[in-house]
Structure formats: structure tokens, C-alpha cells
N, CA, C and O atoms as CSV, one atom per row, in Angstrom:
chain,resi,resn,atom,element,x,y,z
A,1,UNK,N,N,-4.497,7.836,8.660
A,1,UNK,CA,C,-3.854,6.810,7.873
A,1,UNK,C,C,-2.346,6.862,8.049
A,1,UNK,O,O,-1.689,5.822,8.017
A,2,UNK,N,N,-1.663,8.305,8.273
A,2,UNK,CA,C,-0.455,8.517,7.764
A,2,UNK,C,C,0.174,7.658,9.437
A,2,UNK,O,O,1.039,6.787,9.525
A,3,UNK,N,N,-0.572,8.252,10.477
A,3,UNK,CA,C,-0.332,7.423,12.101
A,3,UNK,C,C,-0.556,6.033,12.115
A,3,UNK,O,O,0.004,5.420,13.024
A,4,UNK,N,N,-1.190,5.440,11.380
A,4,UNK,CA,C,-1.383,3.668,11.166
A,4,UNK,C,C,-0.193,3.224,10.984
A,4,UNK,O,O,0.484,2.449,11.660
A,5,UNK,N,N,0.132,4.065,9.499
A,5,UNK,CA,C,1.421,3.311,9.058
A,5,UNK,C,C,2.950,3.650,9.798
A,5,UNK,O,O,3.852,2.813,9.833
A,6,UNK,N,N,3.060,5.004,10.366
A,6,UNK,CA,C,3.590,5.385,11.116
A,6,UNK,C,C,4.027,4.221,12.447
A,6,UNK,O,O,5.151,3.786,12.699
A,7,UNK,N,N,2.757,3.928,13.134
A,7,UNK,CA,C,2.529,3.117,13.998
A,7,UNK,C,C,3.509,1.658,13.164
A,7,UNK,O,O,4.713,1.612,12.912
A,8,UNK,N,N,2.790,0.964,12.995
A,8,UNK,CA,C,3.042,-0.099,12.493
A,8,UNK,C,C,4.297,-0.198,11.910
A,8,UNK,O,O,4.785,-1.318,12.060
A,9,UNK,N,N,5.155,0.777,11.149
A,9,UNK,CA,C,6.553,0.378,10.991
A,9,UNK,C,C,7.605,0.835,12.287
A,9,UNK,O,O,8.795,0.537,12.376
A,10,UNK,N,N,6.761,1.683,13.298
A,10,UNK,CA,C,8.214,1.301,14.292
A,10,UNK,C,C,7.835,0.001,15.331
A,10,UNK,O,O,8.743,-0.565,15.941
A,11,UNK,N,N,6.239,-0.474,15.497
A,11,UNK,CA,C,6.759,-1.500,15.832
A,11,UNK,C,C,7.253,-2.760,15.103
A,11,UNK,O,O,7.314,-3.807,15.748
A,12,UNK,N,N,7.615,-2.740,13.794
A,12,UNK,CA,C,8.298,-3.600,12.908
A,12,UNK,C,C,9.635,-3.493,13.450
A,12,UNK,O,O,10.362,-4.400,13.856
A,13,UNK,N,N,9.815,-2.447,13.406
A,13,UNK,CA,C,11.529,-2.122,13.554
A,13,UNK,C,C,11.921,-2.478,15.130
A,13,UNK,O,O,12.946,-3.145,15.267
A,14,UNK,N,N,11.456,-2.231,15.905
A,14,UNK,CA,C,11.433,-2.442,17.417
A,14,UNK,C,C,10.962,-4.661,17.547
A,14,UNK,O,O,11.159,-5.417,18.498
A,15,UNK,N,N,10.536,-4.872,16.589
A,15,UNK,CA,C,10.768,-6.705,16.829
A,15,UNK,C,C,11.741,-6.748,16.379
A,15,UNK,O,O,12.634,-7.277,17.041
A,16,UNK,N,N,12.025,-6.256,15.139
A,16,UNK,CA,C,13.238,-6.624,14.400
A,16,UNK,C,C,14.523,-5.860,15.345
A,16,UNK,O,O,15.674,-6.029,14.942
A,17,UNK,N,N,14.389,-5.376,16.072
A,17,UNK,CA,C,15.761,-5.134,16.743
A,17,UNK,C,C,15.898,-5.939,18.213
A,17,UNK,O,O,16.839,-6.235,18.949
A,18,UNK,N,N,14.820,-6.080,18.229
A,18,UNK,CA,C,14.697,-6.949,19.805
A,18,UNK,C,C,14.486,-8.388,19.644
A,18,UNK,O,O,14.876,-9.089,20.578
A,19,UNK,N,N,14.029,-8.873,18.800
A,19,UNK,CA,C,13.853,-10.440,18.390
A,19,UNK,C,C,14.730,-10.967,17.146
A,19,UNK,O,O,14.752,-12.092,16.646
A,20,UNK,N,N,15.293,-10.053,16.876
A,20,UNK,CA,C,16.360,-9.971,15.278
A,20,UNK,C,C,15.911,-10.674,14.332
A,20,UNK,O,O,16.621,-11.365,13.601
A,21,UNK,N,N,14.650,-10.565,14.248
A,21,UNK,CA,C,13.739,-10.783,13.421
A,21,UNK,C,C,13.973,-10.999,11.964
A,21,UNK,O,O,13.248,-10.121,11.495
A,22,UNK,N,N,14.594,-11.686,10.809
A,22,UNK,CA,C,14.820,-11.713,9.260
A,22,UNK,C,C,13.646,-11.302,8.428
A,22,UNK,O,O,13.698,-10.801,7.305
A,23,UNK,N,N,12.712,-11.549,9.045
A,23,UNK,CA,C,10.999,-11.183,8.131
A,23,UNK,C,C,11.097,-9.786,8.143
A,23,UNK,O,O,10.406,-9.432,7.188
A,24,UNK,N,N,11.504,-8.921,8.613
A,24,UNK,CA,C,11.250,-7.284,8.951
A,24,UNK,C,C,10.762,-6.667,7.767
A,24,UNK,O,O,9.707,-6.058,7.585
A,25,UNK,N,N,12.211,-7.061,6.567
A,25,UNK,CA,C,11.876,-5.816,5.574
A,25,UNK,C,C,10.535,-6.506,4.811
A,25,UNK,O,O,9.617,-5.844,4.329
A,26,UNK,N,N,10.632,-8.122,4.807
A,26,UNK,CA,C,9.091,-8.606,4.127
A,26,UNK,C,C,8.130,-7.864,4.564
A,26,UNK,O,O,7.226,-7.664,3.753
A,27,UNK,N,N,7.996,-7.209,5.978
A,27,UNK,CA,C,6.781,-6.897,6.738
A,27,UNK,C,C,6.988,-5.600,6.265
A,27,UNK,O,O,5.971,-5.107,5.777
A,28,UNK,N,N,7.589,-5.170,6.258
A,28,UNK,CA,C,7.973,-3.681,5.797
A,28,UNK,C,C,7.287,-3.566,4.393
A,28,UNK,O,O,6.156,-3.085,4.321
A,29,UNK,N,N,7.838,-3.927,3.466
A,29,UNK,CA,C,7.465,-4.074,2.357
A,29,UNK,C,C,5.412,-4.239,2.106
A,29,UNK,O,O,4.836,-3.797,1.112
A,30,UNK,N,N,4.869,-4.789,3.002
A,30,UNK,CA,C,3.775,-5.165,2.838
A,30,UNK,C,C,2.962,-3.937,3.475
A,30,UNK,O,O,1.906,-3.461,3.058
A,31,UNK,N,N,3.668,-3.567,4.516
A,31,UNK,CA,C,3.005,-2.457,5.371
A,31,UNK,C,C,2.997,-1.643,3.928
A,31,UNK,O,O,2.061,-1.506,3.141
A,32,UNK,N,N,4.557,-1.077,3.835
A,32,UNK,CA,C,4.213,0.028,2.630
A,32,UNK,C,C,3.226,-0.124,1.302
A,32,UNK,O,O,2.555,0.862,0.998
A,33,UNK,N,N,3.130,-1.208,0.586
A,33,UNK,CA,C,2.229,-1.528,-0.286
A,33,UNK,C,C,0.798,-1.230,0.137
A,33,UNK,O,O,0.029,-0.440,-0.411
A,34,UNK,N,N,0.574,-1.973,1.177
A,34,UNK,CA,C,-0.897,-1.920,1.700
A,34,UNK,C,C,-1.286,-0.141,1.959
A,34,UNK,O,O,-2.410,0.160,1.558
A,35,UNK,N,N,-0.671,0.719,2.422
A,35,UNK,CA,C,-0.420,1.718,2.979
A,35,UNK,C,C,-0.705,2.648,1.526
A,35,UNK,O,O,-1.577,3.511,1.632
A,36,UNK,N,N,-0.067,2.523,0.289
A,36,UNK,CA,C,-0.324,2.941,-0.939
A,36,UNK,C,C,-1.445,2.483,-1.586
A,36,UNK,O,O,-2.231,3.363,-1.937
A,37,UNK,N,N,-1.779,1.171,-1.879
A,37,UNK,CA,C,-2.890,0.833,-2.124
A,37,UNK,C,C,-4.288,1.771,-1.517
A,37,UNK,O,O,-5.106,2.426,-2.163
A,38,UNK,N,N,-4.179,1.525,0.063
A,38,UNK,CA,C,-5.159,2.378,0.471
A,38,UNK,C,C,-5.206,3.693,0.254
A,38,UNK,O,O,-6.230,4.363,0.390
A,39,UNK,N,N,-4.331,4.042,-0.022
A,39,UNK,CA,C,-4.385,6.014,-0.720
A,39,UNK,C,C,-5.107,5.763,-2.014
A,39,UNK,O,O,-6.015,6.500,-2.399
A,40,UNK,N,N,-4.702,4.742,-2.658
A,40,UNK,CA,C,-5.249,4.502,-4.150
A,40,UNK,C,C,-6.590,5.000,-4.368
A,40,UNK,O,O,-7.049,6.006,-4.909
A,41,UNK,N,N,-7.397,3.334,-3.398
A,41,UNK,CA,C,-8.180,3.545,-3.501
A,41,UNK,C,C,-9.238,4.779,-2.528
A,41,UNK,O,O,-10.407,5.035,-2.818
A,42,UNK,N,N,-8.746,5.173,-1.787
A,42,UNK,CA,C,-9.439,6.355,-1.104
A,42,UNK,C,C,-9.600,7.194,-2.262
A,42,UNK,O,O,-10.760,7.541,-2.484
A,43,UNK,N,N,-8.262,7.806,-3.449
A,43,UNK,CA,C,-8.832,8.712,-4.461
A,43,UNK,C,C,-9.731,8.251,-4.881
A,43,UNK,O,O,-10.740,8.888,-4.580
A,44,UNK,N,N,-10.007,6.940,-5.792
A,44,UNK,CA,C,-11.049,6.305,-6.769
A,44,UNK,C,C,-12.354,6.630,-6.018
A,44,UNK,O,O,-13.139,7.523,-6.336
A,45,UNK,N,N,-12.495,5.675,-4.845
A,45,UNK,CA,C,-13.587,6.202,-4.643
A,45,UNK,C,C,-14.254,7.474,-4.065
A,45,UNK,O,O,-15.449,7.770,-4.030
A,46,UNK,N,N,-12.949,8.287,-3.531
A,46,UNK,CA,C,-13.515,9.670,-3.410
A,46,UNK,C,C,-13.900,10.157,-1.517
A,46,UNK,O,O,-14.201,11.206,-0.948
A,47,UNK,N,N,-13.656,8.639,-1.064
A,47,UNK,CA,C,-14.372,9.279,0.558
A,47,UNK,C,C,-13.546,7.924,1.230
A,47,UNK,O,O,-13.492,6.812,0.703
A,48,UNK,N,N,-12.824,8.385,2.734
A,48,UNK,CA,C,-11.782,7.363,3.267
A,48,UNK,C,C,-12.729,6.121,3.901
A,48,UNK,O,O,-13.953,6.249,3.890
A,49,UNK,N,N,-12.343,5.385,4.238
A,49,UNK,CA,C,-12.928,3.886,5.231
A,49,UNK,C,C,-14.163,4.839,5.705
A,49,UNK,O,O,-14.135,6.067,5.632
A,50,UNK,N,N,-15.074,4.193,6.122
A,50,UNK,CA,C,-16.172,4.467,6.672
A,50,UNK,C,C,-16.256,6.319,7.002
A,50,UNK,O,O,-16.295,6.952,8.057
A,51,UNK,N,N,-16.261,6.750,5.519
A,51,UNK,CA,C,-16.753,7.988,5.748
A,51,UNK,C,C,-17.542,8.093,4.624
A,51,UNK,O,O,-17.251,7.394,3.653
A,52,UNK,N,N,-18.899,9.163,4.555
A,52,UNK,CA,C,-20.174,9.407,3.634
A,52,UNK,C,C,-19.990,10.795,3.014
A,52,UNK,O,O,-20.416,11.840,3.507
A,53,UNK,N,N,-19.356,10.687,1.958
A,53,UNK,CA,C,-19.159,12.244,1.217
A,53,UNK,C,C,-20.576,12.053,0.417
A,53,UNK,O,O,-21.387,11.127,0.407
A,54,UNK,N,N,-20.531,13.263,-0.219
A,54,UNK,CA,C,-21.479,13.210,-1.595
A,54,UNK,C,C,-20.825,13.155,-2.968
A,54,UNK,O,O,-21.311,13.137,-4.099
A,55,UNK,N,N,-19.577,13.135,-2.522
A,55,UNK,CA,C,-18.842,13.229,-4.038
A,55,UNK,C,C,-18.078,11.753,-3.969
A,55,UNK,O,O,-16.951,11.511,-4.401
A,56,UNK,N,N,-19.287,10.529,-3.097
A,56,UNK,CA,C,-18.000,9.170,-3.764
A,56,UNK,C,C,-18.623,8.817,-5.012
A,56,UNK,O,O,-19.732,9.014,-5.508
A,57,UNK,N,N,-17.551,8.224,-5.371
A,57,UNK,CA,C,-18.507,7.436,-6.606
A,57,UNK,C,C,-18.528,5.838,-6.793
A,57,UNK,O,O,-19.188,5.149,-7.570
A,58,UNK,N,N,-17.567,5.478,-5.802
A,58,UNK,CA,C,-17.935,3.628,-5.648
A,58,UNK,C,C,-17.950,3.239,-4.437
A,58,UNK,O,O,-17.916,4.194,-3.661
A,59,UNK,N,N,-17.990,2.139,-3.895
A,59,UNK,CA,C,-18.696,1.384,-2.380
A,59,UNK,C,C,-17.285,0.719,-2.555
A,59,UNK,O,O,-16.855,0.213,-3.592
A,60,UNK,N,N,-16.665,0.813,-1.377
A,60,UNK,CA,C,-15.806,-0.814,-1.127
A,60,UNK,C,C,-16.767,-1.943,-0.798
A,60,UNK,O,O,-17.962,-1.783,-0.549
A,61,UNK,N,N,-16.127,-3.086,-0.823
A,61,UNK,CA,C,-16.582,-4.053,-0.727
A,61,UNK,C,C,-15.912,-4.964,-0.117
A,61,UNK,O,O,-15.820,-6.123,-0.520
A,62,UNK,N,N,-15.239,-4.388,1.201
A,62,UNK,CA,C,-14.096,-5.569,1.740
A,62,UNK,C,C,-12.704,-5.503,1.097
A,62,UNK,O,O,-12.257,-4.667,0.312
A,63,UNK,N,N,-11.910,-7.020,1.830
A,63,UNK,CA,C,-10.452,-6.766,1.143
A,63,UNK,C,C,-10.781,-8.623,0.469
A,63,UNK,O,O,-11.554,-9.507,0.838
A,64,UNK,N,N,-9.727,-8.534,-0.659
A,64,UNK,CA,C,-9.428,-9.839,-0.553
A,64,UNK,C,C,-7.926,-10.174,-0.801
A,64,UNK,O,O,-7.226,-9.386,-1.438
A,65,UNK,N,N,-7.406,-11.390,-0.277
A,65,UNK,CA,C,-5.850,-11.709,-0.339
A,65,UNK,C,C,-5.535,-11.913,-1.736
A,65,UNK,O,O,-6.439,-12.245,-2.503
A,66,UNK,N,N,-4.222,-11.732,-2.196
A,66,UNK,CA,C,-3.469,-11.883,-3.249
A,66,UNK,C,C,-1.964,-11.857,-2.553
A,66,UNK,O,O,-1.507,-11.088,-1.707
A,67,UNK,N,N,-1.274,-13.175,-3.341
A,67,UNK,CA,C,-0.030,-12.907,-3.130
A,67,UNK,C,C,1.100,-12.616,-4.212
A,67,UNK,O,O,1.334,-13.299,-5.209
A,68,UNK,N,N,1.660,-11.616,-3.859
A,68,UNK,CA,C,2.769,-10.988,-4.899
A,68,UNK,C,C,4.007,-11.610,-4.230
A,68,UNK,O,O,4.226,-11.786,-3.032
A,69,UNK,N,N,5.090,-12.023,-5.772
A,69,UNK,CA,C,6.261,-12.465,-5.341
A,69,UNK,C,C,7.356,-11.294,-5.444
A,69,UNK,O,O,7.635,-10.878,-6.569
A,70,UNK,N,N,7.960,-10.769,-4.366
A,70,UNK,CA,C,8.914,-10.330,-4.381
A,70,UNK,C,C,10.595,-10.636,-4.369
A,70,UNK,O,O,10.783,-11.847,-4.256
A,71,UNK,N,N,11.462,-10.104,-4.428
A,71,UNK,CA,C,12.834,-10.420,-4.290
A,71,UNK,C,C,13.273,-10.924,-2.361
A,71,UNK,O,O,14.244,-11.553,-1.940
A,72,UNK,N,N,12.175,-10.361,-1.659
A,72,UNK,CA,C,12.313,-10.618,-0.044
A,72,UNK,C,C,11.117,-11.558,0.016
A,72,UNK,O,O,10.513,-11.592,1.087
A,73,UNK,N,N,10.672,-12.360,-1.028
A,73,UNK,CA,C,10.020,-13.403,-0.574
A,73,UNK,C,C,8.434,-13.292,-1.055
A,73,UNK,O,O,7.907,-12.215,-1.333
A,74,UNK,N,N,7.981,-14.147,-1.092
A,74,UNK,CA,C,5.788,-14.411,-1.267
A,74,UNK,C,C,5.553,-13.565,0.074
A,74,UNK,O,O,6.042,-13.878,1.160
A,75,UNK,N,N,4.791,-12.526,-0.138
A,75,UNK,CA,C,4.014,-11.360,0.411
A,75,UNK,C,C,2.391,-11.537,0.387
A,75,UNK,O,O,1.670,-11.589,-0.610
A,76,UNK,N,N,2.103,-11.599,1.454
A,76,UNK,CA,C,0.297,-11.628,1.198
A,76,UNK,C,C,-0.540,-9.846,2.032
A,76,UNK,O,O,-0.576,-9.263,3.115
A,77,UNK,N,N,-1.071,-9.683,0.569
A,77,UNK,CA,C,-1.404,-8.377,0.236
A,77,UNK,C,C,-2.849,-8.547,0.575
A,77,UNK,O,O,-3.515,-9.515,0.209
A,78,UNK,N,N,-3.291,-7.571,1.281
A,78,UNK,CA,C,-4.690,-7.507,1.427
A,78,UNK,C,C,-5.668,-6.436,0.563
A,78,UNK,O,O,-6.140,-5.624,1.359
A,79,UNK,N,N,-6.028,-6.232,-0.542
A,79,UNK,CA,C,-5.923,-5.640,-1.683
A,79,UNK,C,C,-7.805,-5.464,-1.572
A,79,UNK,O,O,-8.622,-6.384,-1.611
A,80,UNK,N,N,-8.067,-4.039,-1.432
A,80,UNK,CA,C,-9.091,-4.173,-1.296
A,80,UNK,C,C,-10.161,-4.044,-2.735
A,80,UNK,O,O,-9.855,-3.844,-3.910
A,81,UNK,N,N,-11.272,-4.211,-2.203
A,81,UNK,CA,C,-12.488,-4.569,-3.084
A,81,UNK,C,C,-13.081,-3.170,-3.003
A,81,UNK,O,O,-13.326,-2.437,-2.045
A,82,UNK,N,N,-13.285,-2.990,-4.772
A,82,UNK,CA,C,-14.958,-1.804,-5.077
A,82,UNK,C,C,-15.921,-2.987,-5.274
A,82,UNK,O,O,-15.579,-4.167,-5.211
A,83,UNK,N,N,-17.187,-2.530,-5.524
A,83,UNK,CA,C,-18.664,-2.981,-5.790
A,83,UNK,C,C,-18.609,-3.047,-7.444
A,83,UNK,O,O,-19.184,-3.759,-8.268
A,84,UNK,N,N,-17.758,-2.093,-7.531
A,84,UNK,CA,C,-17.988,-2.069,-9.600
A,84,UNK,C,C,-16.882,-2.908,-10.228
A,84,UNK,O,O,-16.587,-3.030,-11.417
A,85,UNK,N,N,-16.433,-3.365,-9.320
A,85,UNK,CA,C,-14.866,-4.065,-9.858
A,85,UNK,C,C,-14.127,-3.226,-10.934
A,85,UNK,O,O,-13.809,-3.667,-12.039
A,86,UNK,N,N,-13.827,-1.632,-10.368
A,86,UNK,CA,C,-13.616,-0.656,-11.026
A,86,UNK,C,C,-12.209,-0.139,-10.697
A,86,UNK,O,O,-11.785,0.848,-11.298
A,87,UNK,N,N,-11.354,-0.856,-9.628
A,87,UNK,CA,C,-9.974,-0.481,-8.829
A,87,UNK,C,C,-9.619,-1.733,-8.959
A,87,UNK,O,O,-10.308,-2.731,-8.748
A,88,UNK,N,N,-7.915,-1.626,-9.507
A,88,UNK,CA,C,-6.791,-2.731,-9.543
A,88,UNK,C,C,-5.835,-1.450,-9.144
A,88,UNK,O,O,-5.780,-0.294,-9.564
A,89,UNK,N,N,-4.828,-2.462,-7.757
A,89,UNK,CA,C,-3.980,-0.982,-7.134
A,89,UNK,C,C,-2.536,-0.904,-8.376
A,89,UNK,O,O,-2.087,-2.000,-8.714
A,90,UNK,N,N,-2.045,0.052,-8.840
A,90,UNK,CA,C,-1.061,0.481,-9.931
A,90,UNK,C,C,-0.169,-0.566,-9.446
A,90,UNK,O,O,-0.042,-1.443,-10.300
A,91,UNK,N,N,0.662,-0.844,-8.112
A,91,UNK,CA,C,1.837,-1.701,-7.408
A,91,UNK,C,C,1.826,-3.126,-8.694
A,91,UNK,O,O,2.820,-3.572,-9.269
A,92,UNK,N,N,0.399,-3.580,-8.858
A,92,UNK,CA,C,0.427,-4.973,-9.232
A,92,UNK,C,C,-0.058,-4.930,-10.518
A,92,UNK,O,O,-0.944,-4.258,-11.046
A,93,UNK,N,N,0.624,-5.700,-10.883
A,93,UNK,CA,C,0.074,-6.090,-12.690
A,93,UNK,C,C,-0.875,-7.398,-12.782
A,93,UNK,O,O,-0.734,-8.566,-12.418
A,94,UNK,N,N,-1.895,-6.684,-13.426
A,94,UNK,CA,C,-3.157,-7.818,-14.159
A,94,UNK,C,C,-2.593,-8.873,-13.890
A,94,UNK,O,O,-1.392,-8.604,-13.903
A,95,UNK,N,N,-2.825,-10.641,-13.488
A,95,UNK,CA,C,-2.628,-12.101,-13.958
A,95,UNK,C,C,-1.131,-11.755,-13.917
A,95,UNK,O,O,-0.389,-12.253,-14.763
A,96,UNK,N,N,-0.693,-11.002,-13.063
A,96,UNK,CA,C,1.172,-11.400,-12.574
A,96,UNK,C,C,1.738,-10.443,-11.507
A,96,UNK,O,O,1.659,-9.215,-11.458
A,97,UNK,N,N,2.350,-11.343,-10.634
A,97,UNK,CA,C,3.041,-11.249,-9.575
A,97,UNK,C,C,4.486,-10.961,-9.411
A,97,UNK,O,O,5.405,-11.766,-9.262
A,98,UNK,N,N,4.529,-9.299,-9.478
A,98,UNK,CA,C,6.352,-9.075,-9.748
A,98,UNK,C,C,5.954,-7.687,-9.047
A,98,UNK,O,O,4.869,-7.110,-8.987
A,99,UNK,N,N,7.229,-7.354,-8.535
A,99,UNK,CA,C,7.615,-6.255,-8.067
A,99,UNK,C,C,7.966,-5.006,-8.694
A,99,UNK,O,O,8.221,-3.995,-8.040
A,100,UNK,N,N,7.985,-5.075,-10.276
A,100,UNK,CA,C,8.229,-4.056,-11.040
A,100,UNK,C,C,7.558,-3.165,-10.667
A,100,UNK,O,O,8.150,-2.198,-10.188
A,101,UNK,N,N,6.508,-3.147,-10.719
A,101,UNK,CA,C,5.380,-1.996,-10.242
A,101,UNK,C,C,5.576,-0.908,-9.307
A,101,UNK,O,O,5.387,0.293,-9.501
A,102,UNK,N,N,6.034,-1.576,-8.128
A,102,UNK,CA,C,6.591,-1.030,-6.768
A,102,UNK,C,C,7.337,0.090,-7.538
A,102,UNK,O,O,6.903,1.148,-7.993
A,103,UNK,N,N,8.812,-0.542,-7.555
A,103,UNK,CA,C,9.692,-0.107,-8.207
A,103,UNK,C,C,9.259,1.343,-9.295
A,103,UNK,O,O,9.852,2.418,-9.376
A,104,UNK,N,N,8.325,0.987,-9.855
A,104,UNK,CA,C,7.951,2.208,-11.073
A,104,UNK,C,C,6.957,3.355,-10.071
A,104,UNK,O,O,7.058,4.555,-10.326
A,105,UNK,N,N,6.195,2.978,-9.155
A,105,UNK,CA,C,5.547,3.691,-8.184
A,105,UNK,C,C,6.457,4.467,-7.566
A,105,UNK,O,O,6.150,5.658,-7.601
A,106,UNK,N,N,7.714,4.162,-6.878
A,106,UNK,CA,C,8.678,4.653,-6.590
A,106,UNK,C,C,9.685,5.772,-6.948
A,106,UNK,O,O,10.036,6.753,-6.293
A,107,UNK,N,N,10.077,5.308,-8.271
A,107,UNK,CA,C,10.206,6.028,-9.171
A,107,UNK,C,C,9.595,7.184,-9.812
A,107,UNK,O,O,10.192,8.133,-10.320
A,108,UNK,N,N,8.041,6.956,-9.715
A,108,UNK,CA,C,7.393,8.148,-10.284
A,108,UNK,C,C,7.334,8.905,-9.181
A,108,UNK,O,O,7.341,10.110,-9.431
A,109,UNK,N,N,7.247,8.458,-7.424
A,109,UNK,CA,C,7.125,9.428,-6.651
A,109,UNK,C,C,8.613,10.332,-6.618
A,109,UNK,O,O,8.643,11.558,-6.510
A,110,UNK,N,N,9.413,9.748,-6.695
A,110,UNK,CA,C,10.962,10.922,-6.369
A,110,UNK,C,C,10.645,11.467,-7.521
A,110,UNK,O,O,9.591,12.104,-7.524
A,111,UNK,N,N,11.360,11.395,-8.697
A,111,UNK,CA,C,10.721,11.670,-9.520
A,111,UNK,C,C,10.142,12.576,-10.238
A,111,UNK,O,O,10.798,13.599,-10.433
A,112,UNK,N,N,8.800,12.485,-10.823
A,112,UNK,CA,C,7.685,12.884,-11.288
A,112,UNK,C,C,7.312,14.014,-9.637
A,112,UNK,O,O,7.617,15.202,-9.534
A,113,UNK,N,N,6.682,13.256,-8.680
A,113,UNK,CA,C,6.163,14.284,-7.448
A,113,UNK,C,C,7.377,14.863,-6.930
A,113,UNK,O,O,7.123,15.860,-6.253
A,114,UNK,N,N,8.545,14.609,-7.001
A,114,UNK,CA,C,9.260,15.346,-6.287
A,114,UNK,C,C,9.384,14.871,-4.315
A,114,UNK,O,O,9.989,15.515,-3.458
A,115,UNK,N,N,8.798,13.920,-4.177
A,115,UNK,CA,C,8.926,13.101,-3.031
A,115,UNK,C,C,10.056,12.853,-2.710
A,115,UNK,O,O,10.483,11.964,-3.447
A,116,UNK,N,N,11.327,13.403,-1.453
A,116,UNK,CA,C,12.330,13.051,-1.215
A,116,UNK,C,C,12.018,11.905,0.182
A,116,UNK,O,O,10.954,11.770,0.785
A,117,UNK,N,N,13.475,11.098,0.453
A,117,UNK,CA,C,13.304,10.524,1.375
A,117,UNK,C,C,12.937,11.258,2.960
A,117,UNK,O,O,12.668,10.627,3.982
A,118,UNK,N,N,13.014,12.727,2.821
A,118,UNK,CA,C,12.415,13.227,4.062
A,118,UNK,C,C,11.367,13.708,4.044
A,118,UNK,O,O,11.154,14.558,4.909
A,119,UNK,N,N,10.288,13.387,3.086
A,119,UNK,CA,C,8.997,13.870,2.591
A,119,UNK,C,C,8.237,13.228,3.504
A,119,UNK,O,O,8.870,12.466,4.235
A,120,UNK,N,N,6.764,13.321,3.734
A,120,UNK,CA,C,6.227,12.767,4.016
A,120,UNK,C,C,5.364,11.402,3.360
A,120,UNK,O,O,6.220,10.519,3.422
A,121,UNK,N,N,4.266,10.850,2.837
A,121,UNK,CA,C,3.850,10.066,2.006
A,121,UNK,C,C,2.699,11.348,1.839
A,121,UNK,O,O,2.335,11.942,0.824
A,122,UNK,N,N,2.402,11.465,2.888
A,122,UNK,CA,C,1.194,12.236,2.833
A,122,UNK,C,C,0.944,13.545,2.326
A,122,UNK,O,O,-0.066,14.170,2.650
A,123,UNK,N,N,2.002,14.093,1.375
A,123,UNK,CA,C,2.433,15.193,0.698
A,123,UNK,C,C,2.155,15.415,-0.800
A,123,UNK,O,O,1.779,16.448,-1.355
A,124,UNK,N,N,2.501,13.880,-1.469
A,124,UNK,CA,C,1.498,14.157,-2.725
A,124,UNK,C,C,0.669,12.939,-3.010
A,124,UNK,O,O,-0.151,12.952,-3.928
């Protein structure tokens, strides 16, 4: 997971320096959300994308779109699905579209975990 996202933000950064791209940090922004979300839900249910523990306790069920409004613009989030409709990712608030969330996710990682900017994600 941690090489996906890895992947995917230097080639963000590599359009955005070669095509001078204005969308970057939007894309940025979405990578990282999506990227947290999926840690989310990997805890909840207990076992990553197509792996069979004995200790999951819910089924995904696909992704579906939602768009959150940010300060860099309408973001379309691919926000995935349980079977129990038992996961909403922390980033987004119930019936509203704001970035506070981020922001407080953020916050609790420096913070609360102790996450510096040379941390990894994959640390707590």
C-alpha cells in the first residue's frame, strides 16, 4: 500500500513539473485521502484487499464516488464499501462535504501519534 501511494505521488509531482500542471495539489490531496481511507478501512475490517484472515469481521463491497469540497477545489473520492454498512472514513462528515476532517486527522497524527513530517504513514 505504502509503494502505491509512494508510486502515485511522484508521478503527480513529475506531471506537475513537466506539464506545470495547476491540478497537482487537487490530485495530491485525493491520493492522500484515498490512501488513509484505505488504512481505515483495512483496520475495520481486519484483512487488506483481497486477503482471507480468520480474524475479518466485514466483506468490502466495492468503492463508491462521493465528492468532498475542498479549499483546492470539488475532489472525487472513491470511498469504499462494507456489506454491513458498518465504515464511514473519519476524513468526511455524515450529509457534509468540508475539509475539517482532514485537517483534524492531521492534527491528531503529529500530534496525538507523534507522526513527524519525516515519518513514514506506515508507522502508526
Amino acid at each position: 500500500m505504502a509503494d502505491e501511494v509512494r508510486i502515485g505521488l511522484e508521478q503527480l509531482l513529475r506531471k506537475a513539473r513537466v506539464e506545470g500542471d495547476a491540478d497537482f495539489l487537487k490530485e495530491g490531496v485525493r491520493l492522500l485521502s484515498e490512501a488513509i481511507m484505505e488504512m481505515e478501512v483495512e483496520d475495520h475490517v481486519g484483512a487488506a484487499r483481497h486477503q482471507r484472515t480468520s480474524g475479518r469481521t466485514a466483506q468490502r463491497n466495492g468503492y463508491r464516488q462521493r465528492e468532498w469540497d475542498t479549499r483546492v477545489g470539488t475532489i472525487e473520492l472513491k470511498v469504499s464499501r462494507v456489506r454491513d454498512s458498518s465504515y464511514f472514513p473519519s476524513l468526511l462528515e455524515p450529509r457534509r462535504r468540508a475539509e475539517r476532517a482532514l485537517s483534524a486527522v492531521v492534527q491528531e497524527a503529529y500530534y496525538v501519534h507523534g507522526v513527524s513530517t519525516r515519518a513514514r504513514w506506515t508507522s502508526w
